[in-house]
C-alpha positions as CSV (number, residue, x, y, z in Angstrom):
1,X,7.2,-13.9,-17.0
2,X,8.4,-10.7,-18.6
3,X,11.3,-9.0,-16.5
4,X,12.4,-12.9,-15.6
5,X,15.7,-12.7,-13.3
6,X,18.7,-12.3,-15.2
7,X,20.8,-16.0,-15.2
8,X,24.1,-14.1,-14.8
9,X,22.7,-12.0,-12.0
10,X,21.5,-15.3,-10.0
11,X,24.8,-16.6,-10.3
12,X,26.3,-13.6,-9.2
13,X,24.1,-13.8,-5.8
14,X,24.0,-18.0,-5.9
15,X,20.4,-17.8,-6.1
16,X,19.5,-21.4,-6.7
17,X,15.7,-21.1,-7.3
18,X,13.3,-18.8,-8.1
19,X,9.5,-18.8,-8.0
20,X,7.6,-15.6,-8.9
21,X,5.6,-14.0,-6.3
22,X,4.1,-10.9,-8.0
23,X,3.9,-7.2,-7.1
24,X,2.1,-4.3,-7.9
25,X,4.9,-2.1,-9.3
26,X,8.1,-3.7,-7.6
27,X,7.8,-8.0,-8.6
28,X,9.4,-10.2,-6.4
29,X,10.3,-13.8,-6.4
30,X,10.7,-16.6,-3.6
31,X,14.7,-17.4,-3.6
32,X,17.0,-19.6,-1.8
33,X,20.7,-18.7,-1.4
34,X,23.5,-20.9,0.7
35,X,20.0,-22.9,1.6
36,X,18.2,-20.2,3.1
37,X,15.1,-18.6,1.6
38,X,15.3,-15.2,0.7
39,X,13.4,-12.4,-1.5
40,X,14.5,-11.3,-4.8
41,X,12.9,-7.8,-5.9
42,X,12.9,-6.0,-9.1
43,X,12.4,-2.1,-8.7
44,X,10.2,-0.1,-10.7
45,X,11.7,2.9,-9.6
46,X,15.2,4.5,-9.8
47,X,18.8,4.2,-8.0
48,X,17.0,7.1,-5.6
49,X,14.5,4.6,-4.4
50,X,16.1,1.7,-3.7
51,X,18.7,3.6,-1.4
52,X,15.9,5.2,0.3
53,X,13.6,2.6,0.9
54,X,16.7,0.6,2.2
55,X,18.2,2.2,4.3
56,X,14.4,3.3,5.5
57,X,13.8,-0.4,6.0
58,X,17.2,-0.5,7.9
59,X,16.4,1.7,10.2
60,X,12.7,-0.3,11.1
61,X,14.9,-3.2,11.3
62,X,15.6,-2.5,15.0
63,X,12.2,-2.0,16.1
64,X,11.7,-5.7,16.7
65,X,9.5,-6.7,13.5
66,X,11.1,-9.0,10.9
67,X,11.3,-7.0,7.9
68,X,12.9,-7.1,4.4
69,X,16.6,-6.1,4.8
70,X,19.0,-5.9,2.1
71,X,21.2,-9.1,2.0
72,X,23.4,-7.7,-0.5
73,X,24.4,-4.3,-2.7
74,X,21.7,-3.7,-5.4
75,X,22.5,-4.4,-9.3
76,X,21.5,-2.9,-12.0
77,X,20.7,-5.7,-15.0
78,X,18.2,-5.3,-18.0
79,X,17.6,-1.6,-17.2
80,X,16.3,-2.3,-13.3
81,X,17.5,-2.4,-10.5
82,X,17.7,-5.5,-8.3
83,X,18.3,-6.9,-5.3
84,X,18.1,-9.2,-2.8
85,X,16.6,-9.2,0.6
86,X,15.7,-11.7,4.0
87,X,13.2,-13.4,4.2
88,X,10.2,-12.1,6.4
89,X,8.4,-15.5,8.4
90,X,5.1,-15.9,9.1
91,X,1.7,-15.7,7.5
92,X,-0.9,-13.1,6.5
93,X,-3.3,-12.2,9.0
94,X,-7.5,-12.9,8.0
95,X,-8.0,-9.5,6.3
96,X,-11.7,-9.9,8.1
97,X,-9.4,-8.9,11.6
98,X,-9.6,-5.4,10.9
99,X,-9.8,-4.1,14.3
100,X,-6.6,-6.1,15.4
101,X,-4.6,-4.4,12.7
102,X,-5.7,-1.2,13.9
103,X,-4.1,-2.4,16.9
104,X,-0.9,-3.2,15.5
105,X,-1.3,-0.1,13.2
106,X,-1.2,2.3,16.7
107,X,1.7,0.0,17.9
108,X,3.9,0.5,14.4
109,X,3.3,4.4,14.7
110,X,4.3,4.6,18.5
111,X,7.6,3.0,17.5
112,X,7.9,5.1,14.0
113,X,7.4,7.6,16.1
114,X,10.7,7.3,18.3
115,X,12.9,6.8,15.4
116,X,15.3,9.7,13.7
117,X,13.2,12.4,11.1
118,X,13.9,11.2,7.1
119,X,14.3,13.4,4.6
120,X,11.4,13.2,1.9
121,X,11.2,10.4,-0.2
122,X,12.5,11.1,-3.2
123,X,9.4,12.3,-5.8
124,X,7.2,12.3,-3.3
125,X,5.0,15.2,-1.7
126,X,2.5,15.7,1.3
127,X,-0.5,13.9,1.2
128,X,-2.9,17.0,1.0
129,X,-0.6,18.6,-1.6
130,X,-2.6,17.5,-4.5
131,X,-5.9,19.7,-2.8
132,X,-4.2,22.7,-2.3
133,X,-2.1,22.5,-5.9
134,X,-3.7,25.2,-8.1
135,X,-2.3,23.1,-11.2
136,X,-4.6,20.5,-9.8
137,X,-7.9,22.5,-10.8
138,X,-5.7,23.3,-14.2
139,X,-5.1,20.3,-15.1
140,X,-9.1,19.1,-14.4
141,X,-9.9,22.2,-16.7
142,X,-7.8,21.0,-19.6
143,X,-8.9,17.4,-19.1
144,X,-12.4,18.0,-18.8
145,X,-13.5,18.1,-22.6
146,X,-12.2,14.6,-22.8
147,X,-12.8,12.9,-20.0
148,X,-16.0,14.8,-18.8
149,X,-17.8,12.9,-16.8
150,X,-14.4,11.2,-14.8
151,X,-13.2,14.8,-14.4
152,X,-16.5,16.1,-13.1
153,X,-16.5,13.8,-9.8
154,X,-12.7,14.3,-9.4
155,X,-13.7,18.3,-9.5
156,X,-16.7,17.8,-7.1
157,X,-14.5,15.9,-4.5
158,X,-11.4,17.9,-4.9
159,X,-13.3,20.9,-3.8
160,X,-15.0,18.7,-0.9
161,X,-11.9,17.7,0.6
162,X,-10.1,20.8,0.0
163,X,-12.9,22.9,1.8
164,X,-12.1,20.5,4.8
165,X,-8.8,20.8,4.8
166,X,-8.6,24.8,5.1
167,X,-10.3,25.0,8.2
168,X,-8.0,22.4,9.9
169,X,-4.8,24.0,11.2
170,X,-2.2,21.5,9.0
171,X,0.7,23.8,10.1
172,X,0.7,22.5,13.2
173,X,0.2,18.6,12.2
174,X,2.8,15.9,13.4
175,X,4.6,14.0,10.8
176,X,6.7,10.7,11.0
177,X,7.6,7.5,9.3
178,X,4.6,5.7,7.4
179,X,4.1,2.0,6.4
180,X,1.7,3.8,3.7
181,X,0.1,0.7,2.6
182,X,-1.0,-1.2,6.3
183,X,-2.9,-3.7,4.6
184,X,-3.7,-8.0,5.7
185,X,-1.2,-9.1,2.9
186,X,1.5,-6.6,4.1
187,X,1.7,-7.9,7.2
188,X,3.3,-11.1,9.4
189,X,1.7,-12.5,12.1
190,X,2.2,-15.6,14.7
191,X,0.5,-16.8,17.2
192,X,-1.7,-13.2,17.8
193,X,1.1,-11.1,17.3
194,X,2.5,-8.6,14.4
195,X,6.3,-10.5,13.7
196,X,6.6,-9.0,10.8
197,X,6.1,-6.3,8.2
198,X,6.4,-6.3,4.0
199,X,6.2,-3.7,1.0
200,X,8.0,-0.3,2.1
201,X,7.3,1.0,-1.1
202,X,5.1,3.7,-0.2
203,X,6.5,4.7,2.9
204,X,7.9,8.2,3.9
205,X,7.7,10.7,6.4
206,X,4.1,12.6,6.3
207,X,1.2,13.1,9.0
208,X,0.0,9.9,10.5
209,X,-3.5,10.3,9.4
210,X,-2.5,9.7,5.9
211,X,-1.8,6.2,7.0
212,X,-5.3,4.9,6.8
213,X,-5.7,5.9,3.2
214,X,-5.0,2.5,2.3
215,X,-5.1,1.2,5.6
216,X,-9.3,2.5,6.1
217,X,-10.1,3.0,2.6
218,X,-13.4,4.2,3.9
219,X,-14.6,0.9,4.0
220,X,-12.7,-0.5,7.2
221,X,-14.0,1.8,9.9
222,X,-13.0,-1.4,12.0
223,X,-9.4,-0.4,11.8
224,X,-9.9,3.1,12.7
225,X,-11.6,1.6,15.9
226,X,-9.0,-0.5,17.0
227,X,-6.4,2.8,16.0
228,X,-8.6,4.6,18.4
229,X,-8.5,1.8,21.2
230,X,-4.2,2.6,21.8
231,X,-3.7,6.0,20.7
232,X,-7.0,7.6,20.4
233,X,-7.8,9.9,17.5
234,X,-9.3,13.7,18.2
235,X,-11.3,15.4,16.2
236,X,-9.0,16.7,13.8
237,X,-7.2,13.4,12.9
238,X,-10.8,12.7,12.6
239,X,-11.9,15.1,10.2
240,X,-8.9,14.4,8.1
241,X,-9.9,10.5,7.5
242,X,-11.4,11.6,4.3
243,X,-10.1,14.5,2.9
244,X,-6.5,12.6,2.9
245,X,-8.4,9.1,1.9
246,X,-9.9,11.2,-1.2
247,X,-6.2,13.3,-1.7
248,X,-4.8,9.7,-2.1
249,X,-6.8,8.5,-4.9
250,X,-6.5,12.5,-6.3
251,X,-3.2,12.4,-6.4
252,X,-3.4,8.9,-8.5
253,X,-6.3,10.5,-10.9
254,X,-3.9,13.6,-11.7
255,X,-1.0,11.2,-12.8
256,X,-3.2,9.0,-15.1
257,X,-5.1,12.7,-16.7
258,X,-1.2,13.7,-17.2
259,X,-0.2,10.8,-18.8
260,X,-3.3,10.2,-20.7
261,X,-4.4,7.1,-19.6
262,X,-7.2,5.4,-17.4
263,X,-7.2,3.0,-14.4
264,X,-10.1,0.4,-14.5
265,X,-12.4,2.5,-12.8
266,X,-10.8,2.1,-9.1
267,X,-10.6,5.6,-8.8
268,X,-13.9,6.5,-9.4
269,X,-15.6,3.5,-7.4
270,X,-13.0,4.2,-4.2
271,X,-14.1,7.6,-4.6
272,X,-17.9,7.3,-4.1
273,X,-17.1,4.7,-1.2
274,X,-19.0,6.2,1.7
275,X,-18.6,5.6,5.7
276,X,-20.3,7.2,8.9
277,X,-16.9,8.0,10.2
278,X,-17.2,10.5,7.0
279,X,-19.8,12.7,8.5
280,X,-21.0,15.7,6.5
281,X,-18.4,14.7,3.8
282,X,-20.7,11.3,3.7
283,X,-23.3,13.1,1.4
284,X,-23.0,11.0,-1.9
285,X,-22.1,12.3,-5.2
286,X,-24.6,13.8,-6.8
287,X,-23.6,13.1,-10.4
Protein backbone atom coordinates (compact mmCIF):
# COMPACT_ATOMS: atom_id res chain seq x y z
CA UNK A 1 0.00 0.00 0.00
CA UNK A 2 1.19 3.51 -0.61
CA UNK A 3 2.96 5.07 2.53
CA UNK A 4 4.26 1.11 3.17
CA UNK A 5 6.64 1.15 6.40
CA UNK A 6 10.03 2.21 5.70
CA UNK A 7 12.52 -1.26 5.82
CA UNK A 8 15.27 0.83 7.54
CA UNK A 9 12.78 2.22 10.05
CA UNK A 10 11.45 -1.44 11.00
CA UNK A 11 14.90 -2.40 11.60
CA UNK A 12 15.48 0.43 13.56
CA UNK A 13 12.40 -0.57 16.02
CA UNK A 14 13.00 -4.69 15.21
CA UNK A 15 9.57 -4.71 13.85
CA UNK A 16 9.46 -8.24 12.51
CA UNK A 17 6.05 -8.13 10.73
CA UNK A 18 3.69 -5.98 9.51
CA UNK A 19 0.05 -6.31 8.36
CA UNK A 20 -1.92 -3.19 7.36
CA UNK A 21 -4.77 -2.23 9.44
CA UNK A 22 -6.15 0.96 7.82
CA UNK A 23 -7.14 4.44 9.18
CA UNK A 24 -8.96 7.30 8.21
CA UNK A 25 -6.18 9.92 8.24
CA UNK A 26 -3.47 8.28 10.57
CA UNK A 27 -2.87 4.23 8.89
CA UNK A 28 -1.71 1.83 11.12
CA UNK A 29 -0.43 -1.61 10.94
CA UNK A 30 -0.43 -4.88 13.23
CA UNK A 31 3.39 -5.27 14.38
CA UNK A 32 5.34 -7.57 16.53
CA UNK A 33 8.58 -6.44 18.30
CA UNK A 34 10.89 -8.82 20.80
CA UNK A 35 7.57 -11.23 20.18
CA UNK A 36 5.05 -8.97 21.43
CA UNK A 37 2.31 -7.41 19.23
CA UNK A 38 2.31 -3.93 18.91
CA UNK A 39 0.81 -0.94 16.65
CA UNK A 40 2.72 0.85 14.09
CA UNK A 41 1.13 4.37 13.09
CA UNK A 42 1.79 6.69 10.36
CA UNK A 43 0.65 10.41 11.16
CA UNK A 44 -1.13 12.54 8.93
CA UNK A 45 -0.36 15.42 10.83
CA UNK A 46 2.67 17.35 12.06
CA UNK A 47 5.56 17.04 14.88
CA UNK A 48 2.72 19.20 16.95
CA UNK A 49 0.37 16.39 16.92
CA UNK A 50 2.09 13.53 17.59
CA UNK A 51 3.57 15.15 20.95
CA UNK A 52 0.19 16.23 21.82
CA UNK A 53 -1.77 13.30 21.27
CA UNK A 54 0.98 11.37 23.21
CA UNK A 55 1.48 12.69 25.87
CA UNK A 56 -2.54 13.24 25.88
CA UNK A 57 -2.79 9.50 25.64
CA UNK A 58 -0.12 9.27 28.53
CA UNK A 59 -1.89 11.02 30.68
CA UNK A 60 -5.45 8.55 30.05
CA UNK A 61 -2.96 5.86 30.55
CA UNK A 62 -3.59 5.93 34.29
CA UNK A 63 -7.13 5.86 34.25
CA UNK A 64 -7.28 2.09 34.17
CA UNK A 65 -8.20 1.54 30.28
CA UNK A 66 -5.60 -0.13 28.07
CA UNK A 67 -4.75 2.48 25.60
CA UNK A 68 -2.19 3.17 22.81
CA UNK A 69 1.05 4.39 24.59
CA UNK A 70 4.10 5.25 22.89
CA UNK A 71 6.64 2.34 23.05
CA UNK A 72 9.31 4.39 21.62
CA UNK A 73 10.47 8.17 20.38
CA UNK A 74 8.62 9.02 17.10
CA UNK A 75 10.66 9.15 13.60
CA UNK A 76 10.36 11.05 10.93
CA UNK A 77 10.92 8.73 7.47
CA UNK A 78 9.47 9.53 3.90
CA UNK A 79 8.11 12.92 4.99
CA UNK A 80 5.74 11.44 8.18
CA UNK A 81 6.07 10.92 11.13
CA UNK A 82 5.98 7.44 12.80
CA UNK A 83 5.86 5.61 15.58
CA UNK A 84 5.20 2.82 17.51
CA UNK A 85 2.74 2.08 20.17
CA UNK A 86 1.16 -1.06 22.72
CA UNK A 87 -0.93 -2.94 21.79
CA UNK A 88 -4.64 -2.42 23.11
CA UNK A 89 -6.53 -6.20 23.85
CA UNK A 90 -9.79 -7.02 23.37
CA UNK A 91 -12.49 -6.81 20.81
CA UNK A 92 -14.95 -4.25 19.39
CA UNK A 93 -18.11 -4.07 21.09
CA UNK A 94 -21.64 -4.91 18.65
CA UNK A 95 -22.10 -1.29 17.37
CA UNK A 96 -26.08 -2.40 17.86
CA UNK A 97 -25.14 -1.88 21.97
CA UNK A 98 -25.58 1.68 21.83
CA UNK A 99 -27.07 2.32 25.13
CA UNK A 100 -24.09 0.46 26.83
CA UNK A 101 -21.57 2.78 25.29
CA UNK A 102 -23.43 5.60 26.47
CA UNK A 103 -22.72 3.96 29.67
CA UNK A 104 -19.09 3.68 29.26
CA UNK A 105 -19.27 7.15 27.43
CA UNK A 106 -20.57 8.88 31.11
CA UNK A 107 -17.86 6.67 32.82
CA UNK A 108 -14.77 7.91 30.32
CA UNK A 109 -16.04 11.64 30.98
CA UNK A 110 -16.25 11.27 34.91
CA UNK A 111 -12.64 10.10 34.85
CA UNK A 112 -11.54 12.85 32.01
CA UNK A 113 -12.99 14.91 34.17
CA UNK A 114 -10.57 14.49 37.26
CA UNK A 115 -7.52 14.64 35.18
CA UNK A 116 -5.16 18.09 34.77
CA UNK A 117 -6.71 21.03 32.07
CA UNK A 118 -4.67 20.65 28.36
CA UNK A 119 -3.80 23.27 26.57
CA UNK A 120 -5.70 23.38 23.01
CA UNK A 121 -4.81 20.97 20.64
CA UNK A 122 -2.73 22.32 18.33
CA UNK A 123 -5.06 23.73 15.07
CA UNK A 124 -7.93 23.10 16.65
CA UNK A 125 -10.92 25.39 17.89
CA UNK A 126 -14.23 25.18 19.91
CA UNK A 127 -16.76 23.14 18.63
CA UNK A 128 -19.44 25.99 18.09
CA UNK A 129 -16.70 28.28 16.65
CA UNK A 130 -17.43 27.53 13.12
CA UNK A 131 -21.38 29.10 13.94
CA UNK A 132 -20.38 32.08 15.42
CA UNK A 133 -17.25 32.77 12.77
CA UNK A 134 -18.53 35.71 10.57
CA UNK A 135 -15.90 34.30 7.76
CA UNK A 136 -18.18 31.29 7.96
CA UNK A 137 -21.21 33.22 6.25
CA UNK A 138 -18.27 34.83 3.90
CA UNK A 139 -16.94 32.07 2.88
CA UNK A 140 -20.79 30.44 2.00
CA UNK A 141 -21.26 33.85 0.07
CA UNK A 142 -18.20 33.33 -2.18
CA UNK A 143 -18.89 29.67 -2.61
CA UNK A 144 -22.34 29.87 -3.34
CA UNK A 145 -22.28 30.62 -7.21
CA UNK A 146 -20.46 27.32 -7.54
CA UNK A 147 -21.70 25.09 -5.32
CA UNK A 148 -25.35 26.41 -5.05
CA UNK A 149 -27.37 24.02 -4.00
CA UNK A 150 -24.51 22.34 -1.31
CA UNK A 151 -24.04 25.86 -0.01
CA UNK A 152 -27.71 26.64 0.33
CA UNK A 153 -28.42 23.72 3.09
CA UNK A 154 -25.06 24.47 4.73
CA UNK A 155 -26.47 28.36 4.93
CA UNK A 156 -30.00 27.13 6.15
CA UNK A 157 -28.46 24.97 8.99
CA UNK A 158 -25.73 27.24 9.92
CA UNK A 159 -28.29 29.89 10.80
CA UNK A 160 -30.48 27.06 12.59
CA UNK A 161 -27.79 26.04 14.84
CA UNK A 162 -26.36 29.30 15.36
CA UNK A 163 -29.90 30.83 16.48
CA UNK A 164 -29.74 27.96 19.13
CA UNK A 165 -26.61 28.52 20.27
CA UNK A 166 -27.16 32.43 21.25
CA UNK A 167 -29.65 31.92 23.61
CA UNK A 168 -27.67 29.17 25.57
CA UNK A 169 -25.33 30.81 28.06
CA UNK A 170 -21.87 29.01 26.43
CA UNK A 171 -19.71 31.32 28.76
CA UNK A 172 -20.53 29.41 31.47
CA UNK A 173 -20.14 25.80 29.85
CA UNK A 174 -17.65 23.12 31.40
CA UNK A 175 -14.93 21.94 29.21
CA UNK A 176 -12.57 18.83 29.64
CA UNK A 177 -10.71 16.05 27.81
CA UNK A 178 -12.75 14.42 24.86
CA UNK A 179 -12.40 10.92 23.15
CA UNK A 180 -14.00 12.96 20.12
CA UNK A 181 -14.81 9.96 18.15
CA UNK A 182 -16.64 7.35 20.94
CA UNK A 183 -17.57 5.12 18.38
CA UNK A 184 -18.06 0.65 18.46
CA UNK A 185 -14.77 0.21 16.55
CA UNK A 186 -12.88 2.68 18.94
CA UNK A 187 -13.51 0.86 21.60
CA UNK A 188 -12.23 -2.55 23.70
CA UNK A 189 -14.38 -4.56 25.52
CA UNK A 190 -14.21 -8.04 27.64
CA UNK A 191 -16.48 -9.81 29.25
CA UNK A 192 -19.22 -6.53 29.63
CA UNK A 193 -16.67 -4.13 30.43
CA UNK A 194 -14.89 -1.12 28.54
CA UNK A 195 -10.80 -2.45 28.82
CA UNK A 196 -9.85 -0.44 26.44
CA UNK A 197 -9.91 2.67 24.22
CA UNK A 198 -8.26 3.40 20.43
CA UNK A 199 -7.91 6.50 17.94
CA UNK A 200 -7.06 9.76 20.08
CA UNK A 201 -6.91 11.66 17.05
CA UNK A 202 -9.65 13.90 17.60
CA UNK A 203 -9.41 14.39 21.14
CA UNK A 204 -8.89 17.78 23.01
CA UNK A 205 -10.25 19.77 25.69
CA UNK A 206 -13.87 21.32 24.68
CA UNK A 207 -17.47 21.08 26.35
CA UNK A 208 -18.56 17.54 26.89
CA UNK A 209 -21.60 17.85 24.71
CA UNK A 210 -19.47 17.99 21.74
CA UNK A 211 -18.72 14.40 22.37
CA UNK A 212 -21.73 12.87 20.94
CA UNK A 213 -21.20 14.53 17.57
CA UNK A 214 -19.76 11.38 16.43
CA UNK A 215 -20.66 9.48 19.29
CA UNK A 216 -24.99 10.30 18.57
CA UNK A 217 -24.74 11.37 15.11
CA UNK A 218 -28.43 12.09 15.45
CA UNK A 219 -29.08 8.69 14.64
CA UNK A 220 -28.09 6.94 18.02
CA UNK A 221 -30.47 8.52 20.46
CA UNK A 222 -29.76 5.07 22.32
CA UNK A 223 -26.40 6.41 23.43
CA UNK A 224 -27.65 9.65 24.58
CA UNK A 225 -30.05 7.42 26.86
CA UNK A 226 -27.58 5.37 28.38
CA UNK A 227 -25.35 9.05 28.81
CA UNK A 228 -28.38 10.16 30.61
CA UNK A 229 -28.73 6.93 32.88
CA UNK A 230 -24.98 7.98 34.95
CA UNK A 231 -24.64 11.52 34.58
CA UNK A 232 -27.92 12.85 33.43
CA UNK A 233 -28.07 15.57 30.83
CA UNK A 234 -30.21 19.06 31.59
CA UNK A 235 -31.71 20.88 29.27
CA UNK A 236 -29.01 22.84 28.04
CA UNK A 237 -26.64 19.94 27.22
CA UNK A 238 -29.79 18.99 25.70
CA UNK A 239 -30.42 21.68 23.49
CA UNK A 240 -26.85 21.60 22.35
CA UNK A 241 -27.03 17.84 20.92
CA UNK A 242 -27.67 19.43 17.53
CA UNK A 243 -26.39 22.57 17.10
CA UNK A 244 -22.72 21.10 17.99
CA UNK A 245 -23.72 17.69 15.92
CA UNK A 246 -24.48 20.14 12.88
CA UNK A 247 -21.16 22.63 13.89
CA UNK A 248 -19.16 19.33 13.51
CA UNK A 249 -20.07 18.50 10.04
CA UNK A 250 -19.94 22.62 9.45
CA UNK A 251 -16.79 22.89 10.44
CA UNK A 252 -15.78 19.82 7.83
CA UNK A 253 -18.07 21.53 4.92
CA UNK A 254 -15.99 25.01 5.42
CA UNK A 255 -12.52 23.12 4.95
CA UNK A 256 -13.66 21.18 1.79
CA UNK A 257 -15.47 24.87 0.23
CA UNK A 258 -11.73 26.28 1.20
CA UNK A 259 -9.87 23.90 -0.41
CA UNK A 260 -12.12 23.41 -3.27
CA UNK A 261 -13.04 20.05 -3.08
CA UNK A 262 -16.15 17.71 -2.23
CA UNK A 263 -16.78 14.80 0.23
CA UNK A 264 -19.10 12.01 -1.25
CA UNK A 265 -22.05 13.62 -0.09
CA UNK A 266 -21.62 12.69 3.85
CA UNK A 267 -22.08 16.04 4.73
CA UNK A 268 -25.06 16.80 3.24
CA UNK A 269 -26.88 13.32 4.10
CA UNK A 270 -25.46 13.65 8.03
CA UNK A 271 -26.88 16.97 7.76
CA UNK A 272 -30.53 16.19 6.95
CA UNK A 273 -30.32 13.24 9.57
CA UNK A 274 -33.27 13.99 11.82
CA UNK A 275 -34.05 12.69 15.59
CA UNK A 276 -36.80 13.47 18.26
CA UNK A 277 -34.18 14.33 20.76
CA UNK A 278 -33.73 17.29 18.03
CA UNK A 279 -36.99 18.98 18.90
CA UNK A 280 -37.90 22.17 17.07
CA UNK A 281 -34.56 21.99 15.25
CA UNK A 282 -36.22 18.39 13.96
CA UNK A 283 -38.13 20.35 11.23
CA UNK A 284 -36.62 18.97 7.92
CA UNK A 285 -34.90 20.99 5.33
CA UNK A 286 -36.97 22.50 3.26
CA UNK A 287 -34.83 22.57 0.14
Amino acid sequence: MSGAPPPGMLAHWDVKTSNPLGGRLNQHWAVRVQGERAALRRWHGDEAQVRYEAALVQQVSGLGWAVPTLLAEPLLAQGAWWSLHAWVPGTAPAREAARQRGRWLAEVHAAFKALPPLPPRPGWRPAHAVLLDPETETLLDRCEAARPAEVRLYRWHLHRARAALLALPLQDRPSHLLHGDFTAWNLRAQGGRLTGLLDFELARPDDPVAEFALAWRGVHDEVVAGYDDLRPLGDEARALLTPLWWAHLLEGATLHLRAGTQDDGWTARKLQVRSPLMGPLAAPYPG
